[in-house]
C-alpha positions in Angstrom: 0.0 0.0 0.0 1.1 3.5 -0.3 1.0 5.7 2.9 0.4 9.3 2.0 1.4 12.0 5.0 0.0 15.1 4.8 -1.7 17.7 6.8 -0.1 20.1 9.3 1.3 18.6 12.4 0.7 15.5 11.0 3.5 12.7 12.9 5.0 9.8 11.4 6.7 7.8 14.1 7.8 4.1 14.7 6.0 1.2 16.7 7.9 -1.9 16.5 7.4 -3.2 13.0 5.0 -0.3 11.7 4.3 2.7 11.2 2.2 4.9 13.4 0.8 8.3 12.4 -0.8 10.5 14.6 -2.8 13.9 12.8 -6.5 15.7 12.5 -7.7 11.8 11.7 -6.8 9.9 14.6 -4.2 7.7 15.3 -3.1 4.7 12.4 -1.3 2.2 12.6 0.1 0.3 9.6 2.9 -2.8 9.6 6.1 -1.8 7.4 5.8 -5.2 5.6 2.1 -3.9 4.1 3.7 -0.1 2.8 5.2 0.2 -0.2 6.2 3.8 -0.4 5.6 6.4 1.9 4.6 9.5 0.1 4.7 12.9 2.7 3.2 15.4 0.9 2.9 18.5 3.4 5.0 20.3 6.4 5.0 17.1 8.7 7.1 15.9 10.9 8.7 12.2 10.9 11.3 10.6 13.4 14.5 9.1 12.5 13.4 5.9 14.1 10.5 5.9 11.4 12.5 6.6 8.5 15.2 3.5 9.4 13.0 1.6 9.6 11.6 2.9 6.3 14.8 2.0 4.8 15.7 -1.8 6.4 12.1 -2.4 4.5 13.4 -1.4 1.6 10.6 1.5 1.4 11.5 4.7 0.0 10.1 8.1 1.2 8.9 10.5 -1.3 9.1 14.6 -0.5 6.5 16.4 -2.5 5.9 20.0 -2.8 2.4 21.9 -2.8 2.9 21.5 -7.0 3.6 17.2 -6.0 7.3 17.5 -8.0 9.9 15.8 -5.6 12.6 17.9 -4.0 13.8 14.6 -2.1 13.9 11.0 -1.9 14.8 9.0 1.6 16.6 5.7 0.6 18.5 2.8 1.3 21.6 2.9 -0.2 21.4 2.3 -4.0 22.3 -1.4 -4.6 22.3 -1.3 -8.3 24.8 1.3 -8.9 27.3 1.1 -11.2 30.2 3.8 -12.0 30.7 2.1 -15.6 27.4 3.2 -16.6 27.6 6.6 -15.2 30.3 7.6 -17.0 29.0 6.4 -20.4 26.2 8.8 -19.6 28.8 11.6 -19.5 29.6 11.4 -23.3 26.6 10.0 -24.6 24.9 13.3 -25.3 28.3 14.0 -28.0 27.3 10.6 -30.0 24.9 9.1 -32.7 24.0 6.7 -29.7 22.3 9.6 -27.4 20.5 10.6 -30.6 19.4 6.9 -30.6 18.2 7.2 -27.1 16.6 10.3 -27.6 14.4 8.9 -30.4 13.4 6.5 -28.2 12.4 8.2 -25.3 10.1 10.8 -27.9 8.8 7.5 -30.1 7.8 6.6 -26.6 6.1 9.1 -25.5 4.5 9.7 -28.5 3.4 5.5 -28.7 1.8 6.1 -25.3 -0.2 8.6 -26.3 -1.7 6.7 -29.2 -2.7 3.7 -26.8 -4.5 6.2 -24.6 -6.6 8.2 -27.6 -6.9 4.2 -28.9 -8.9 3.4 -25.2 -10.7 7.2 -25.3 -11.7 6.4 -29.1 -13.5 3.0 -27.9 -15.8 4.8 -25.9 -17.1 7.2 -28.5 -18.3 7.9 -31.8 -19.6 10.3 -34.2 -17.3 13.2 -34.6 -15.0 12.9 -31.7 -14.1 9.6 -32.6 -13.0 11.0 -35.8 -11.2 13.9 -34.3 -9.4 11.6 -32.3 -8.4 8.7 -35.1 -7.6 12.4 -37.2 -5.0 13.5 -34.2 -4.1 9.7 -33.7 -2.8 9.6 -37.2 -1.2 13.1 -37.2 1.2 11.6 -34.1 1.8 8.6 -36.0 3.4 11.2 -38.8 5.3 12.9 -36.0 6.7 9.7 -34.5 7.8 8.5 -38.2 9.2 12.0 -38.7 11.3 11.6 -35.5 12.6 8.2 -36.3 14.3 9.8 -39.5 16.0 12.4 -37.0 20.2 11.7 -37.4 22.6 13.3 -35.9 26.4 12.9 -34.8 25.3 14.5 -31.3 22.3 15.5 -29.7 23.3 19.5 -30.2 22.8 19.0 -34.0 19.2 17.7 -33.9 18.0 18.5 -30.4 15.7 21.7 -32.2 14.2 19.3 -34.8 13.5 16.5 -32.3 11.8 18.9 -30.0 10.2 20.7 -32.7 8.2 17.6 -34.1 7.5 16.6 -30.6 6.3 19.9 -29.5 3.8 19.5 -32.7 2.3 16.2 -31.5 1.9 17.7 -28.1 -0.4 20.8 -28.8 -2.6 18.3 -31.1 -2.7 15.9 -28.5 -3.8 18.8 -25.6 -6.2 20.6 -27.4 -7.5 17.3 -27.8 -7.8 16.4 -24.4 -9.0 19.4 -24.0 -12.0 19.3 -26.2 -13.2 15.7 -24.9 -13.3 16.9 -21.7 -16.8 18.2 -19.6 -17.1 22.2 -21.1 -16.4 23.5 -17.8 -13.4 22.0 -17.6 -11.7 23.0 -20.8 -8.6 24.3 -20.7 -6.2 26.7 -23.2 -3.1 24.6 -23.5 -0.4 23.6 -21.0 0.3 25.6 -18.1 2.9 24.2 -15.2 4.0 26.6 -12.3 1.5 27.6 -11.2 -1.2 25.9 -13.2 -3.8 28.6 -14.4 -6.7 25.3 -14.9 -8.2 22.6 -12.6 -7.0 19.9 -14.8 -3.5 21.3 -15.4 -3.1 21.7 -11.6 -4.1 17.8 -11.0 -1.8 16.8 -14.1 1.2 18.6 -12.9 0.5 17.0 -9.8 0.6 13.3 -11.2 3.7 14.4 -13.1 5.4 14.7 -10.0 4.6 12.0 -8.6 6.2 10.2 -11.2 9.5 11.6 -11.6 10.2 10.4 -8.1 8.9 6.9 -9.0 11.2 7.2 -12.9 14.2 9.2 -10.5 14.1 6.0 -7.7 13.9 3.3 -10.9 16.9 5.3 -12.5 18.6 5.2 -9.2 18.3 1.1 -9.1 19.3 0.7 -12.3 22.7 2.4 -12.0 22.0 5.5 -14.0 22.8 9.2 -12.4 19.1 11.2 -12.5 21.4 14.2 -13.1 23.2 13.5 -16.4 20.9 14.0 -18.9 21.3 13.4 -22.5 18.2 15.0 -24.4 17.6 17.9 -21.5 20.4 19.6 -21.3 21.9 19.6 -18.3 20.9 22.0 -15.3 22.6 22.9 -11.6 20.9 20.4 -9.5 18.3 19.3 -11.4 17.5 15.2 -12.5 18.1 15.8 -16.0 18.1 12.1 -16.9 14.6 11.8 -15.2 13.4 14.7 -17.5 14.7 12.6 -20.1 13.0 9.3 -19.2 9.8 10.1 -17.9 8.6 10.7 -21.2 8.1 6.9 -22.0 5.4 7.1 -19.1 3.6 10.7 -19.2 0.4 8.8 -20.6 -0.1 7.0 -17.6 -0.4 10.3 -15.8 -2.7 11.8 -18.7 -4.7 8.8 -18.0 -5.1 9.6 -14.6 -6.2 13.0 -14.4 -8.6 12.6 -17.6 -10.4 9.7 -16.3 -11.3 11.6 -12.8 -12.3 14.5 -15.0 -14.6 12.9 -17.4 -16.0 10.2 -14.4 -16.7 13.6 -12.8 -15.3 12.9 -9.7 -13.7 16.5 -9.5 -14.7 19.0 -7.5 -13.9 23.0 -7.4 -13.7 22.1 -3.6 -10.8 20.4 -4.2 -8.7 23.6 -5.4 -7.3 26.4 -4.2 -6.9 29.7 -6.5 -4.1 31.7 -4.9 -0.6 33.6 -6.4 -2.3 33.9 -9.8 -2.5 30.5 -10.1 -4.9 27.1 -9.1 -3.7 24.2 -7.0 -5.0 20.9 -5.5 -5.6 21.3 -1.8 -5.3 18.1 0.3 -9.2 16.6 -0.7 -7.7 16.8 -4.4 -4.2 14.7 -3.7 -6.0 12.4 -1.4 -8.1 11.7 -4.7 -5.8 12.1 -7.1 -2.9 9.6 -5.1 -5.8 7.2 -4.8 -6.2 7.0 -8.2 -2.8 7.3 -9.3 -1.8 4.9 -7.8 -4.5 2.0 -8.6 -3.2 3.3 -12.0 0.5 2.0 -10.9 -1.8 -1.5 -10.0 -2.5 -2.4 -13.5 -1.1 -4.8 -15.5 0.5 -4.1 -18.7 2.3 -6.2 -21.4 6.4 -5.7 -21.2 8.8 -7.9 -23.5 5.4 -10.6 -23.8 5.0 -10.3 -20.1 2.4 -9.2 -18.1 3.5 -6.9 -15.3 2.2 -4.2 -13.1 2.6 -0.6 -14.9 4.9 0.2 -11.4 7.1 -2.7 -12.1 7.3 -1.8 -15.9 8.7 1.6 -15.3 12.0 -0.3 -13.5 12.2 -2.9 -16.2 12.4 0.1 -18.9 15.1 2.3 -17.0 16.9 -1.3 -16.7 16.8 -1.8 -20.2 17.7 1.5 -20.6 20.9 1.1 -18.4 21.7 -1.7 -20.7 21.6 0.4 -23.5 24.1 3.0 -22.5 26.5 0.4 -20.8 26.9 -0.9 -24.6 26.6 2.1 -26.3 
């Protein structure tokens, strides 16, 4: 299960083998072996004792900001890591290889999308099923169009590739946007601070997974902060920029579906700073949901896995890839 910790003066301490947290609810008690990730997502407090034994479990703790993008992950030591691989990632940006990569991860993204309007086009007809199969094919020219991409280093072609991508994504939004309930339309992307209710959930789920991409990076032996498509930034995961687009659809999927089952309430934002955000009714919703999300299985390599468990097979893969690049 995933313990979420939020609320002021909320306390996460240890009793024996769980976890006890004491806040506005009451008092709960949960054994370590039943959490899976602890997830604190407001000014708490939590013991030392609690987060050892956080991390003899093998359960990492997740810091989220009001915007639910990490600033910090509590860990046991990586057990994966491996210095080869890191310092292929150093030069891979300067070679036909990080190109290669870079096509992947955008191919991705873009492939992901496509299953999701696929699932949204099943459950309609008339003209929005043919906008969608109209936008569905438009992506598919993208994605071809990105595949062509060649370059001796991801300088040459990183305009182009971003270009085409950034193409696809407006389609895809203004999509999204018009299958949506009226009321929750929304005019493109906006990110900090999110100027729309579904924006403001989205960036949300975004952040949520970066920290589970940055932790699956982390196992695999890859450094978060060497990027090869993103250039790199001062202290910022570069790499998880880089590979979280193979799963963004999975957060799309996430928000949408609460918006369209109309399970969204304006109770569950705040408007403040010139911008909206999702109070602590709207994470508690959105984690929920996200998270059952993470609970479904998918198909990897002819397997059927968890989507949670496909996200560390990929950034494995992925590790494999630059180690023999």
């Amino acid at each position: 299960m995933i313990l979420v910790i939020e609320g002021k003066g909320t306390k996460l301490f240890r009793s024996g083998e769980c976890f006890r947290a004491k806040g506005g609810d009451g008092i709960k008690e949960i054994a370590a072996a039943a959490v899976s990730k602890i997830l604190v997502t407001s000014a708490v407090s939590i013991t030392t004792d609690a987060l050892l034994l956080a991390a003899s479990e093998g359960i990492p703790v997740f810091f989220l900001d009001g915007h639910g993008h990490p600033y910090g992950i509590f860990d046991a030591f990586e057990k994966a890591g491996q210095a080869y691989v890191r310092r292929k990632q150093t030069t891979l940006a300067h070679t036909p290889d990080g190109v290669a990569i870079c096509r992947h991860f955008l191919c991705g993204k873009l492939h992901g999308r496509i299953r999701l309007l696929k699932k949204l086009k099943a459950k309609r007809s008339g003209d929005k099923a043919a906008e969608i199969v109209r936008v569905i094919e438009s992506i598919r020219v993208f994605s071809e169009s990105i595949k062509s991409v060649e370059g001796d280093s991801v300088a040459m072609v990183r305009n182009t590739l971003q270009g085409l991508e950034g193409s696809a994504w407006r389609e895809y939004f203004n999509l999204l946007s018009a299958l949506l309930p009226k009321s929750e339309a929304f005019d493109g992307r906006s990110f900090r601070p999110a100027k729309d209710r579904f924006n403001a959930m989205l960036n949300y789920a975004y952040g949520i997974l970066y920290s589970q991409v940055e932790r699956a990076a982390r196992l695999a032996g890859v450094d978060p902060y060497i990027g090869i498509m993103h250039a790199d930034a001062y202290n910022k995961p570069t790499f998880v920029f880089d590979a979280v687009e193979l799963f963004r659809h999975y957060a799309e999927e996430t928000a949408f579906k609460l918006f369209t089952a109309r399970k969204v309430s304006a109770s569950m934002f705040d408007t403040r700073d010139g911008g909206v955000f999702l109070n602590g009714e709207g994470r508690k919703l959105l984690i929920a949901a996200y998270f059952r999300k993470m609970s479904e299985m998918t198909c990897y390599k002819r397997r059927r896995v968890r989507i949670e468990t496909e996200i560390g097979l990929r950034l494995a893969e992925i590790a494999g890839t630059i180690a023999e690049s």
